[in-house]
N, CA, C and O of each residue as an XYZ file, in Angstrom:
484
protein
N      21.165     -4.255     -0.365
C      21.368     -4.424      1.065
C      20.283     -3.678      1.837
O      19.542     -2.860      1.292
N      20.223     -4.005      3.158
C      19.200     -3.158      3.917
C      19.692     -2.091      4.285
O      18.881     -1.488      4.988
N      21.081     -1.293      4.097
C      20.817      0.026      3.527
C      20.523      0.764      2.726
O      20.128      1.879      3.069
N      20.589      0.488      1.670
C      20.003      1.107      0.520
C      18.458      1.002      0.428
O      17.879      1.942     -0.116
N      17.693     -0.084      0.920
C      15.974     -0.191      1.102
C      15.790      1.312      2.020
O      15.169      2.233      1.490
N      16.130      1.412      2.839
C      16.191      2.514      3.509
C      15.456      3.565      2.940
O      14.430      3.981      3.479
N      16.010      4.145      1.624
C      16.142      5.605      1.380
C      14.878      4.819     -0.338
O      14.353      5.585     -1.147
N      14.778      3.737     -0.385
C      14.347      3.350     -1.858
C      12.574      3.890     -2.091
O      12.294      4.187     -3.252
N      11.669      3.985     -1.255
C      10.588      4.680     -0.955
C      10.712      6.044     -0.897
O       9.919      6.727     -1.546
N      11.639      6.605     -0.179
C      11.620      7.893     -0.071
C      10.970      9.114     -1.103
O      10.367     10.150     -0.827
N      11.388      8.486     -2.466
C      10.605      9.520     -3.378
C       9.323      9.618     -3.490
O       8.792     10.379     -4.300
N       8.797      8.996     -2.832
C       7.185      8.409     -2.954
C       6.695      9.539     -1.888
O       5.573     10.006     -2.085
N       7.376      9.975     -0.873
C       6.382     10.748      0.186
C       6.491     11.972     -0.397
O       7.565     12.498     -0.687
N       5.075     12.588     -0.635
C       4.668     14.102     -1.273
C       4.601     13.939     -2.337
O       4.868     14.934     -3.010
N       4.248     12.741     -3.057
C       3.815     13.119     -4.297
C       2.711     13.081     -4.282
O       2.263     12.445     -3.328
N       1.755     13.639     -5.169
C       0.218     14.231     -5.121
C      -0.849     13.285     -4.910
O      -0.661     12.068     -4.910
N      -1.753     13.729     -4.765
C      -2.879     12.595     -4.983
C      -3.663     12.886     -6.097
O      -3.949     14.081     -6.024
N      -4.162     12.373     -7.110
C      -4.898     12.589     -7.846
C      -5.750     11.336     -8.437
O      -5.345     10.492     -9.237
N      -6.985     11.428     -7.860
C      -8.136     10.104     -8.070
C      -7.941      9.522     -9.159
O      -7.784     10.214    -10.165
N      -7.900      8.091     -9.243
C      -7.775      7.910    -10.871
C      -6.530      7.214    -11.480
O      -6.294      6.186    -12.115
N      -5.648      8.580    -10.831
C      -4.336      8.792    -11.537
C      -3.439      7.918    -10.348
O      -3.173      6.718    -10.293
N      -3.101      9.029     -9.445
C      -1.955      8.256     -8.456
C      -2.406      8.711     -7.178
O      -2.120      9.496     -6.274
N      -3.658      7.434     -7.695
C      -4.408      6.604     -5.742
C      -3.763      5.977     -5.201
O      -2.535      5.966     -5.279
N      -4.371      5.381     -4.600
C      -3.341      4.552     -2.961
C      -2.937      3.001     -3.926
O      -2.015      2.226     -3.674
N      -3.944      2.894     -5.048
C      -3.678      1.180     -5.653
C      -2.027      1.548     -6.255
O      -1.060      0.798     -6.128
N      -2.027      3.056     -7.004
C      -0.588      3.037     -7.830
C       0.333      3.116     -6.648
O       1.495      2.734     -6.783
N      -0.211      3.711     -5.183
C       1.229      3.689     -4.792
C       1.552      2.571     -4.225
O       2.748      2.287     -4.156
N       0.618      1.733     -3.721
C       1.091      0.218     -3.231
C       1.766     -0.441     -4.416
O       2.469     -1.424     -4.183
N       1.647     -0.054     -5.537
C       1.795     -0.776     -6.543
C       3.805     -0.359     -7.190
O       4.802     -0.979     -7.559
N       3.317      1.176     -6.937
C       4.635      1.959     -7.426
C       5.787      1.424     -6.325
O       6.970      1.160     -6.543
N       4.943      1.348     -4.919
C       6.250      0.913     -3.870
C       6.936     -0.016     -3.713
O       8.097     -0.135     -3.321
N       5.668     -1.181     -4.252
C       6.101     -2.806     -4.464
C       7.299     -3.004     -5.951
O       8.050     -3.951     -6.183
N       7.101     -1.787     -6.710
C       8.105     -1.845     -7.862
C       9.439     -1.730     -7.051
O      10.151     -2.659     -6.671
N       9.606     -0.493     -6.885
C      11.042     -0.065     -5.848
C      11.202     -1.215     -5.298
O      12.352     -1.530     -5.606
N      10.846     -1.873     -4.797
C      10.885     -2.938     -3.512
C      11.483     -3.891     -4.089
O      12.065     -4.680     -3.344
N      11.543     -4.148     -5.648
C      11.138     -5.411     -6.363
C      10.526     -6.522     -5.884
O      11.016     -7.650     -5.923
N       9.361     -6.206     -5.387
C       8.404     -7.086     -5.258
C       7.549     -6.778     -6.602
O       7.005     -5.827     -7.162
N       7.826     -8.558     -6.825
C       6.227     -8.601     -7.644
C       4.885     -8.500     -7.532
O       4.315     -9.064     -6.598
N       4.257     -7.839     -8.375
C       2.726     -7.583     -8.350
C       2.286     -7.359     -9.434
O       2.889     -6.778    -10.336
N       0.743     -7.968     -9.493
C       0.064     -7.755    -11.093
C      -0.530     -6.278    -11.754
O      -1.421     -5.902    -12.515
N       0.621     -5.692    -10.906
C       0.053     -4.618    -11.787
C      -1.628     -4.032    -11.635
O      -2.635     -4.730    -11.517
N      -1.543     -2.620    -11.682
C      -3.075     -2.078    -11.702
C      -3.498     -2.579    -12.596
O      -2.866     -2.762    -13.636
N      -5.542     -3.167    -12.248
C      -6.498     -3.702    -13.024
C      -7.318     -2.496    -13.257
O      -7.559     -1.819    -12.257
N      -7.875     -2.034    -14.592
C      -8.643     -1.218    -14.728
C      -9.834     -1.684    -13.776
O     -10.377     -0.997    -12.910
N     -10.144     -3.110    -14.154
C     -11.557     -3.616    -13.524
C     -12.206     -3.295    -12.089
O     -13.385     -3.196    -11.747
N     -10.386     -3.108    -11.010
C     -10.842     -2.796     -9.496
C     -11.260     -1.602     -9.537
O     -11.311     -1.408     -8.322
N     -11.667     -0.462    -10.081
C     -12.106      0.766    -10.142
C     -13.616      0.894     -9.843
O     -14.238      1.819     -9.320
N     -14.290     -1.059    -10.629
C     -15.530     -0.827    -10.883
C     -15.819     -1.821     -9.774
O     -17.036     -1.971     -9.883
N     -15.486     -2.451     -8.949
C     -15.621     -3.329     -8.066
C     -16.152     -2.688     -6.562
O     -16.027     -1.562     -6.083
N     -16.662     -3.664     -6.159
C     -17.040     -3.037     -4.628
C     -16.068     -3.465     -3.860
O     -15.324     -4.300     -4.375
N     -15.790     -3.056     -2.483
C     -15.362     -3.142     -1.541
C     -14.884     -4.605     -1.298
O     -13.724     -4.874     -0.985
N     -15.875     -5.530     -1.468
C     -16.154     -6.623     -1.156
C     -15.384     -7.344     -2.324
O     -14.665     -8.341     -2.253
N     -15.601     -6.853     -3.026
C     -14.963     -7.940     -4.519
C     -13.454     -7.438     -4.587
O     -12.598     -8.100     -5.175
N     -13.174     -6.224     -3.950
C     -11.636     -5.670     -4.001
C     -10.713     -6.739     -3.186
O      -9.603     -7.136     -3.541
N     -11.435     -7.114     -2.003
C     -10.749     -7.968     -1.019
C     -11.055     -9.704     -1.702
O     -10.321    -10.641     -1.387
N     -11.720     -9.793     -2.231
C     -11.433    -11.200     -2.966
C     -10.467    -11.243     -4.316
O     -10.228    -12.276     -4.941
N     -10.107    -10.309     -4.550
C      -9.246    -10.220     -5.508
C      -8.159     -9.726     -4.604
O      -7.313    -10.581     -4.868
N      -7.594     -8.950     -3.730
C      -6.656     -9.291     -3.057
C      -6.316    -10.286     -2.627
O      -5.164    -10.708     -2.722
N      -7.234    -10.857     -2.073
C      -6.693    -12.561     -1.517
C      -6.308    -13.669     -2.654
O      -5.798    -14.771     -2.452
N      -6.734    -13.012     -4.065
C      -5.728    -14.124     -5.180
C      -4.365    -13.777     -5.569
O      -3.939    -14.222     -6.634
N      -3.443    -12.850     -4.653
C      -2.393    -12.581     -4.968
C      -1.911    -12.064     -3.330
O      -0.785    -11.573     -3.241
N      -2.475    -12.139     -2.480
C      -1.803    -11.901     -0.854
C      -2.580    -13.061      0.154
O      -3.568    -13.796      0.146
N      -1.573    -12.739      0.908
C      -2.243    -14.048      2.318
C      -2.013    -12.732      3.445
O      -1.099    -11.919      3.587
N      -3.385    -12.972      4.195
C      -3.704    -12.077      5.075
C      -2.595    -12.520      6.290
O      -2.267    -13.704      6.374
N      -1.973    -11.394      7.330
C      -1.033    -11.575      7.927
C      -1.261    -10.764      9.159
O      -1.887     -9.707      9.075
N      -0.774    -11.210     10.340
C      -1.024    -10.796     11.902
C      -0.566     -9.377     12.264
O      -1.279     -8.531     12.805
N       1.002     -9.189     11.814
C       1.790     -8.506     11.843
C       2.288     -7.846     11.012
O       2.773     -8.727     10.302
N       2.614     -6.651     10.419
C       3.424     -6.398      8.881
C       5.055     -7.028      9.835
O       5.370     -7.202     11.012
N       5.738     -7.195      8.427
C       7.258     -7.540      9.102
C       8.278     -7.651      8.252
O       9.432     -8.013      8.481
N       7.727     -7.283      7.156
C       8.959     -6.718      5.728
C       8.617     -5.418      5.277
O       7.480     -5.040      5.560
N       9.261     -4.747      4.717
C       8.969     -3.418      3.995
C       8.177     -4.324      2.619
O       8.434     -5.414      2.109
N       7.206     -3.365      2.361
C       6.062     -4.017      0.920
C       5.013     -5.075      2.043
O       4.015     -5.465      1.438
N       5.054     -5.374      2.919
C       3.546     -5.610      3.126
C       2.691     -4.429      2.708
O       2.940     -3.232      2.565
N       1.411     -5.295      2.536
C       0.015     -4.383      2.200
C      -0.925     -3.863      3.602
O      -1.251     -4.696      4.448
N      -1.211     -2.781      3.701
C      -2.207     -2.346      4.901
C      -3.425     -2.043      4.366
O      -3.580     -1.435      3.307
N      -4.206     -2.411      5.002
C      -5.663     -1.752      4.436
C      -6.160     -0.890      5.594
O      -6.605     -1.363      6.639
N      -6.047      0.439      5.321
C      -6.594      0.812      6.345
C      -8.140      1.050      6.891
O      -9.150      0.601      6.349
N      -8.096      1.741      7.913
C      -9.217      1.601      8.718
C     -10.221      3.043      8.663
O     -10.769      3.666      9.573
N     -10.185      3.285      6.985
C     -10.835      4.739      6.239
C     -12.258      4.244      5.757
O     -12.704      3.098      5.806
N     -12.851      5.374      5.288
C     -14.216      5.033      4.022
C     -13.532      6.239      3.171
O     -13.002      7.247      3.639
N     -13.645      5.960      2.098
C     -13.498      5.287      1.347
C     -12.394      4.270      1.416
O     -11.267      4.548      1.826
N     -12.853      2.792      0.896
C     -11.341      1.774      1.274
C      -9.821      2.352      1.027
O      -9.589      3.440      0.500
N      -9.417      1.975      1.221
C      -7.461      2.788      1.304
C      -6.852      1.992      1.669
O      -7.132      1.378      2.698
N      -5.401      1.647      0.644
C      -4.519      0.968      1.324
C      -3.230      1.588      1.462
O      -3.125      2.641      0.834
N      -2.250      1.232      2.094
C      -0.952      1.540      2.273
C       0.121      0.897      2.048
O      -0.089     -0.224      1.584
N       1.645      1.284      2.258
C       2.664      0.012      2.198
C       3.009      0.385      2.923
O       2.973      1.596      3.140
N       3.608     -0.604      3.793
C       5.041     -0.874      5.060
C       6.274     -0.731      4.321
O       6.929     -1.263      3.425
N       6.276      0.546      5.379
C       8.150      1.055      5.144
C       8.220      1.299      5.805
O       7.293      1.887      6.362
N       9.798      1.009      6.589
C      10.708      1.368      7.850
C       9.857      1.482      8.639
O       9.379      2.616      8.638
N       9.420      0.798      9.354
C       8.061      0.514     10.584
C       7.442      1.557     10.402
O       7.620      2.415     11.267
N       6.508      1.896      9.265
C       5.923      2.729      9.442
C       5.109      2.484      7.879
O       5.399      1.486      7.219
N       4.090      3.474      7.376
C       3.130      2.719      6.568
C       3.080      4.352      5.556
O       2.703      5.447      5.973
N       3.658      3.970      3.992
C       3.146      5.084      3.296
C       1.703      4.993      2.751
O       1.205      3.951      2.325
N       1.016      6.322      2.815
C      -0.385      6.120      2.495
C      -0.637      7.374      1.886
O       0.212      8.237      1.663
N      -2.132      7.442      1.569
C      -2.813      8.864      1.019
C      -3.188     10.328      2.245
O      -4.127     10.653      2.973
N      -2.225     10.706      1.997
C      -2.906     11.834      3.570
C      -4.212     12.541      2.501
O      -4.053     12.961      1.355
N      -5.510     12.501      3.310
C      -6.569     12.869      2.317
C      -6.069     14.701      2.805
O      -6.187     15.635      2.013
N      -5.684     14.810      3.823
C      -5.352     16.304      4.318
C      -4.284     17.158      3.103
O      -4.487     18.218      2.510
N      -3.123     16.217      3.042
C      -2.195     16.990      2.468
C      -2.218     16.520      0.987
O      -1.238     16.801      0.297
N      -3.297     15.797      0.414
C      -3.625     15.520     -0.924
C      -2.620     14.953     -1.510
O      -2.482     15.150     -2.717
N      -1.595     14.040     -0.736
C      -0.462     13.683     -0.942
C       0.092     12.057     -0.035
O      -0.322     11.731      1.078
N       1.140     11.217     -0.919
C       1.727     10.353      0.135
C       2.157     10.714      1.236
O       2.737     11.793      1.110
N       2.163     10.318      2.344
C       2.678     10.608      3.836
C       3.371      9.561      4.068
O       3.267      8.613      3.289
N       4.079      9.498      4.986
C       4.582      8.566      5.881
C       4.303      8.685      7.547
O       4.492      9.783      8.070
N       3.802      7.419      8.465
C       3.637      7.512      9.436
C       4.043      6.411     10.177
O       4.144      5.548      9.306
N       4.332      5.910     11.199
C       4.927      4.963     12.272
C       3.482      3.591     12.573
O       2.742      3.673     13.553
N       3.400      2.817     11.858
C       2.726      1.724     12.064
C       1.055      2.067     12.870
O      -0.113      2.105     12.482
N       2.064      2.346     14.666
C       1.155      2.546     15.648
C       0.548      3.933     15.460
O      -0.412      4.378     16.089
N       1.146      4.466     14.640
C       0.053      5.819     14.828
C      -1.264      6.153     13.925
O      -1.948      7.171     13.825
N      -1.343      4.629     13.194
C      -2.650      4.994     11.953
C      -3.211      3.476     12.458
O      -2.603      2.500     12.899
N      -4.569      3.710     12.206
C      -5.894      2.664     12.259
C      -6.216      1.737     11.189
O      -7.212      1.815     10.471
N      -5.242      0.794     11.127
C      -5.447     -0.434     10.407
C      -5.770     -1.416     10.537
O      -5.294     -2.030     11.491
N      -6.776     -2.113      9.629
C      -7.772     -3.050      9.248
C      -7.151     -4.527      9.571
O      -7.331     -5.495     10.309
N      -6.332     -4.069      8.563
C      -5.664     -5.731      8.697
C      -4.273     -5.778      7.644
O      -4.116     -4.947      6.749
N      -3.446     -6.741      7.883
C      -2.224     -6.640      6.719
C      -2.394     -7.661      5.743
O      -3.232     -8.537      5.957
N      -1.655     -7.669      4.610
C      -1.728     -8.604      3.584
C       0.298     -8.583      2.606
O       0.891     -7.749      1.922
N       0.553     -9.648      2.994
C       1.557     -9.452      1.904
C       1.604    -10.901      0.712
O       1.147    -12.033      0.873
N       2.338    -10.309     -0.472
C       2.327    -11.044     -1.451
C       2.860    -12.619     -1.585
O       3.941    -13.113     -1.264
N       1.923    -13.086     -2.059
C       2.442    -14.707     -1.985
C       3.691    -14.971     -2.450
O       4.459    -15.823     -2.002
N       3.885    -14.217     -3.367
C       5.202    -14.293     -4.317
C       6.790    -14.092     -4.061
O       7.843    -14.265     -4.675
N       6.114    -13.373     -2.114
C       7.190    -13.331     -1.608
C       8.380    -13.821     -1.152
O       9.199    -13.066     -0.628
């Protein structure tokens, strides 16, 4: 039910960041699990990809979107190095590069690129 989505992310804010390990791909990835949304899973290969080839391989598994408007849309935000996020409870978990950790913040208060959610949806 949409109470229980509620609280189903929650474990995700403050857990660490560690390059590599648990970047912004595992947590879009870890959140879309909770969510049970499907997704293919981390590719070793996007590690070695540019910028450019990251977003053509997003677009073979998301359709770019105006608005987020489910919990598990994708955000890409509006960082260098690229970064993405997920939509939860109007608001977007991401990498705080500050607190070396997931955050949570309110949609309007972070600088995003553009949204993407899963076809599969």
């Amino acid at each position: 039910s949409r109470s229980q989505l509620r609280f189903v992310c929650s474990n995700l804010i403050g857990r660490k960041y560690s390059y590599g390990e648990n970047d912004c791909i595992h947590l879009v990835f870890d959140a879309l699990d909770q969510l049970q949304i499907k997704n293919p899973g981390v590719q070793a290969a996007w590690y070695d990809m540019s910028p450019r080839q990251v977003l053509v391989e997003l677009n073979r598994y998301c359709d770019r979107v105006e608005h987020p408007s489910y919990d598990g849309d994708i955000a890409l935000l509006d960082v260098r190095p690229m970064a993405f996020g997920v939509v939860w409870q109007n608001g977007v978990l991401y990498i705080n590069s500050f607190l070396s950790a997931v955050d949570w913040k309110p949609v309007e208060r972070l600088s995003i690129r553009r949204f993407y959610r899963t076809k599969n949806r």
